[in-house]
C-alpha positions in Angstrom: -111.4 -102.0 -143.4 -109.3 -100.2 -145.1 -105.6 -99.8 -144.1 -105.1 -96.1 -142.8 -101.6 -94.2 -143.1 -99.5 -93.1 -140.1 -100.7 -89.5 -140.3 -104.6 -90.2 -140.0 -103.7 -92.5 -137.0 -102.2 -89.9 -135.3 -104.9 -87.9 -135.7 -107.4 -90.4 -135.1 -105.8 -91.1 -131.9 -104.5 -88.1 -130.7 -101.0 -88.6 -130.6 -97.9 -87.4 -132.3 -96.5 -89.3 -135.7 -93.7 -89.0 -134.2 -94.6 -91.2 -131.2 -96.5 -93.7 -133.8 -92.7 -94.2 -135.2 -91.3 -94.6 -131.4 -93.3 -97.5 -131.0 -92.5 -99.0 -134.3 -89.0 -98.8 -133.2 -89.4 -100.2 -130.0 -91.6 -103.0 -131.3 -94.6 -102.1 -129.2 -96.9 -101.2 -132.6 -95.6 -102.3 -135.8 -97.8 -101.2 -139.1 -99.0 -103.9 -140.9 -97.6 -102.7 -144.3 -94.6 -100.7 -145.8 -95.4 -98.9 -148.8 -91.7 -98.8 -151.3 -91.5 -95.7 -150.1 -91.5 -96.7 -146.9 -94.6 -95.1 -145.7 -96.8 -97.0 -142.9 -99.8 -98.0 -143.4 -102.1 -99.9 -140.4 -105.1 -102.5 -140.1 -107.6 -102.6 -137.9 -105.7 -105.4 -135.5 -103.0 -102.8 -135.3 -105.7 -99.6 -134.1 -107.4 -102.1 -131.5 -103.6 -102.7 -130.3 -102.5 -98.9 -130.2 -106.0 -98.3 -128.4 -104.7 -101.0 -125.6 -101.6 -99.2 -125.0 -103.3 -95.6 -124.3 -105.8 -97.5 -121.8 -102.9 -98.9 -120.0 -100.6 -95.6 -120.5 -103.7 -93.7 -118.5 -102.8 -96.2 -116.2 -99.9 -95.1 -115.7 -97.9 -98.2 -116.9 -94.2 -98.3 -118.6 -94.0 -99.1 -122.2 -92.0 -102.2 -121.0 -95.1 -103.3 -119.2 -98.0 -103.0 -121.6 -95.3 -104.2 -124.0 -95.3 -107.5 -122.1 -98.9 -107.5 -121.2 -100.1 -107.4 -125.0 -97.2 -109.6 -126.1 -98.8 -112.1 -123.6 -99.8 -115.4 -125.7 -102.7 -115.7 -122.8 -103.5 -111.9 -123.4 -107.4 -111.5 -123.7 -108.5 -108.0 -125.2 -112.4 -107.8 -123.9 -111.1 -109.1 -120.9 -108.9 -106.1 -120.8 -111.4 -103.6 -121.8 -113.6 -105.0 -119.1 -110.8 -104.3 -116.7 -110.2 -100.5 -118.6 -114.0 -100.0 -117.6 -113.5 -101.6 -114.1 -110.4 -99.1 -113.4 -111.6 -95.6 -115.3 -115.0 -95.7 -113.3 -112.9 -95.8 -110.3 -110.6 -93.1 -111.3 -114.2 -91.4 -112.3 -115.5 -91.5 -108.4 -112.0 -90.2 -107.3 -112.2 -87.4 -109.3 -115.8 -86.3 -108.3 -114.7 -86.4 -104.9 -111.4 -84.4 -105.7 -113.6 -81.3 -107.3 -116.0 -81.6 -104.2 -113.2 -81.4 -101.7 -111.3 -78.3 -104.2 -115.1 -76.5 -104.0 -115.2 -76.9 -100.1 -111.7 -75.5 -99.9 -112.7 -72.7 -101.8 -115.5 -72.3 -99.7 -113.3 -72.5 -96.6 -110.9 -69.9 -97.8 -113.8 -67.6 -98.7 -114.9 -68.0 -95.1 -114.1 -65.1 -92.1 -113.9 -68.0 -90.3 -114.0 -71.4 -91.1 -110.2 -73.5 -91.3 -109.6 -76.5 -92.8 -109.4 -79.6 -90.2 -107.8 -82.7 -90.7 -110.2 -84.5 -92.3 -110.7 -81.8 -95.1 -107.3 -81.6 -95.4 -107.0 -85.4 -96.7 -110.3 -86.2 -98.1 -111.0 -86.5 -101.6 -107.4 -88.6 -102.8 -109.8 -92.0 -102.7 -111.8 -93.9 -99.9 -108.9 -94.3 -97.5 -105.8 -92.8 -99.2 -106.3 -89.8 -96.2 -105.2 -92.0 -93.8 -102.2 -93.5 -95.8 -101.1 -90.5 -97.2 -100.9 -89.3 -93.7 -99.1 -92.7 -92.5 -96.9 -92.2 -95.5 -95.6 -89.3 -94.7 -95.1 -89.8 -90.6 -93.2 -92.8 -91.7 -91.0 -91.1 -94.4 -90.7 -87.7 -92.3 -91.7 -88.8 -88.7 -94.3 -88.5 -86.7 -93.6 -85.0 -85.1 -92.6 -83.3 -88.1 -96.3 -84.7 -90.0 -97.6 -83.1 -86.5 -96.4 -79.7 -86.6 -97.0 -78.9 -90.3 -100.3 -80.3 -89.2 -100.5 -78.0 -86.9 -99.4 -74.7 -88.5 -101.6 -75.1 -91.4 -104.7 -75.8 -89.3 -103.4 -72.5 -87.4 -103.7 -70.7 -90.5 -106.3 -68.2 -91.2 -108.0 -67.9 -94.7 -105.9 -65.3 -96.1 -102.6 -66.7 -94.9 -103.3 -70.0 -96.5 -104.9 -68.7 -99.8 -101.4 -66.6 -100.3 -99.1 -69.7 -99.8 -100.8 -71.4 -102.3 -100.6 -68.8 -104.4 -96.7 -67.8 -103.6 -96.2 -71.8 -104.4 -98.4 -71.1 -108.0 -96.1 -68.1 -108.7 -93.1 -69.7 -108.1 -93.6 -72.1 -110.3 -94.3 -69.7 -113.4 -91.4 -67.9 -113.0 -89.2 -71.2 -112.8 -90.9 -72.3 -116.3 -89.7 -69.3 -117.4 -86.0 -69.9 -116.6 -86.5 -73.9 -117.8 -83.1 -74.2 -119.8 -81.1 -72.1 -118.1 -78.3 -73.2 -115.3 -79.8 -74.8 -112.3 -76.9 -72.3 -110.1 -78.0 -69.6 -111.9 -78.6 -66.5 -109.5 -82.4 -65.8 -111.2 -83.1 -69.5 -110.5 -81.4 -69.8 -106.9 -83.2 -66.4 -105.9 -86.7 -68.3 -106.6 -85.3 -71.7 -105.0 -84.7 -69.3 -101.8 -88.3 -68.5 -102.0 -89.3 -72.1 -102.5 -87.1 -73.0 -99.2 -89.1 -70.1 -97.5 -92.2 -71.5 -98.6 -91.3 -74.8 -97.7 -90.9 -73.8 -94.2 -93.9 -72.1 -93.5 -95.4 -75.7 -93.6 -93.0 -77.3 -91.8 -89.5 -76.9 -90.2 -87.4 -77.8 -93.0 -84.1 -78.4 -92.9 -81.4 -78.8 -95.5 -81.0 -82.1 -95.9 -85.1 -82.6 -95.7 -85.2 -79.9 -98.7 -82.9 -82.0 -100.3 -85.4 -85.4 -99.9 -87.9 -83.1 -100.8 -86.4 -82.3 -104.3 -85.8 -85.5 -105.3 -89.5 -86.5 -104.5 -90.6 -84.3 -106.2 -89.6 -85.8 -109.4 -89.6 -89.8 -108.2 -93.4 -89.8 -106.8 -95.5 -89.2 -109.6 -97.9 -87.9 -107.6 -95.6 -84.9 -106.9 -94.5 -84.8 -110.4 -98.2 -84.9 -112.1 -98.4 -81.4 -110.2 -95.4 -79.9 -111.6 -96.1 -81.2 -115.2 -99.3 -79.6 -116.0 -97.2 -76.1 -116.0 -94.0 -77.8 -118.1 -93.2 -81.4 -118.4 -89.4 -80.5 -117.3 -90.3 -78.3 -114.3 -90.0 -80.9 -111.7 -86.4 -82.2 -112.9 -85.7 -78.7 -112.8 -86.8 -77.6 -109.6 -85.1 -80.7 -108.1 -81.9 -79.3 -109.9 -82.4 -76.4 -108.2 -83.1 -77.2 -105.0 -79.9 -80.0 -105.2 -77.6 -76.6 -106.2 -79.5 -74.8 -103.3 -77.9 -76.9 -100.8 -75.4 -77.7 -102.2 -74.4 -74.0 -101.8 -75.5 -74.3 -98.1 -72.9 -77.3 -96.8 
């Protein structure tokens, strides 16, 4: 084939040319000619290559890590596409069981008088992550504090749960609004209040629990992934937020 410039391979692939030249300085996808002007130009070895490193991005692994996997003299690439397949049908179940638990919510919060139970509440992350998500949590919160948010939400009648979902929602657009400003700033510590308020209608949260919660929000990408689909700094800036919250509060 014939070798393709850096601009039709970011289109081709749907990324940036910008993060084509990242890689190049990192090492992770070198083009396979310089032109004297020093224009990059790429072969089919190198598209097959860059296709490996958005599989395994999806997957949520580091640059350092697919570097290392595809740098691997023992590397095997339909091996690995066999393995892509394996891993993206998986990821495919999970999500049609996601949108059928998110349409029986909505069904539930329609309803005069149907409430979510505990096994709507967790079903849907994948075939047994209810139960560990749950076990997660009692072991990073304890037991009793899992228990009464437990509790409070199941206590919760449609309307009451359909407006703290939505208070959480509007929250967050206002805090993308005020993404570059000071994380003490009163606009931003006003909508942190709220945040702390909301927080507590789930649970009885205390400072230093707020705290924890700020910084997970950021550190388990599960958290994070939330926060990044309304702006990829939100997270690190609620955390901010919530660290000059109680700070204030000591």
């Amino acid at each position: 084939m014939d070798k393709i410039s850096v601009n039709k391979l970011a289109k081709l692939a749907g990324v940036s040319v910008r993060t084509l030249h990242h890689y190049d300085q990192i090492g992770l996808l070198k083009p396979s000619v310089r032109s004297e002007t020093n224009y990059r130009y790429y072969s089919e070895a190198e598209l097959l290559r860059l296709q490996q490193i958005l599989f395994y991005k999806e997957l949520d692994l580091s640059l350092v890590q697919i570097a290392e996997i595809l740098d691997d003299p023992t590397f095997d690439i339909m091996q690995a596409l066999r393995s892509h397949k394996t891993e993206l049908q998986k990821r495919k179940d999970r999500t049609e069981q996601l949108l059928l638990t998110i349409d029986k919510t909505i069904i539930n919060l329609k309803s005069k008088t149907k409430k979510m139970d505990h096994e709507e509440m967790y079903k849907g992350f994948s075939k047994e992550q209810g139960k560990a998500y749950r076990k997660e949590a009692s072991e990073k919160w304890g037991e009793e504090i899992v228990a009464a948010s437990e509790k409070k939400i199941l206590e919760m009648d449609k309307a009451e749960w359909k407006a703290l979902l939505q208070k959480g929602e509007d929250i967050n657009v206002e805090l993308v609004k005020l993404i570059g400003q000071s994380p003490k700033d009163k606009k931003v510590q006003a909508l942190i209040k709220e945040h702390f308020e909301m927080t507590g209608k789930f649970f009885n949260v205390t400072i230093e629990i707020y705290r924890n919660l700020g910084t997970m929000y950021v550190e388990d990408l599960r958290f994070k992934a939330n926060y990044d689909k309304h702006h990829p700094k939100l997270a690190e800036f609620l955390r901010d937020g919530i660290y000059a919250f109680v700070e204030e509060k000591k």
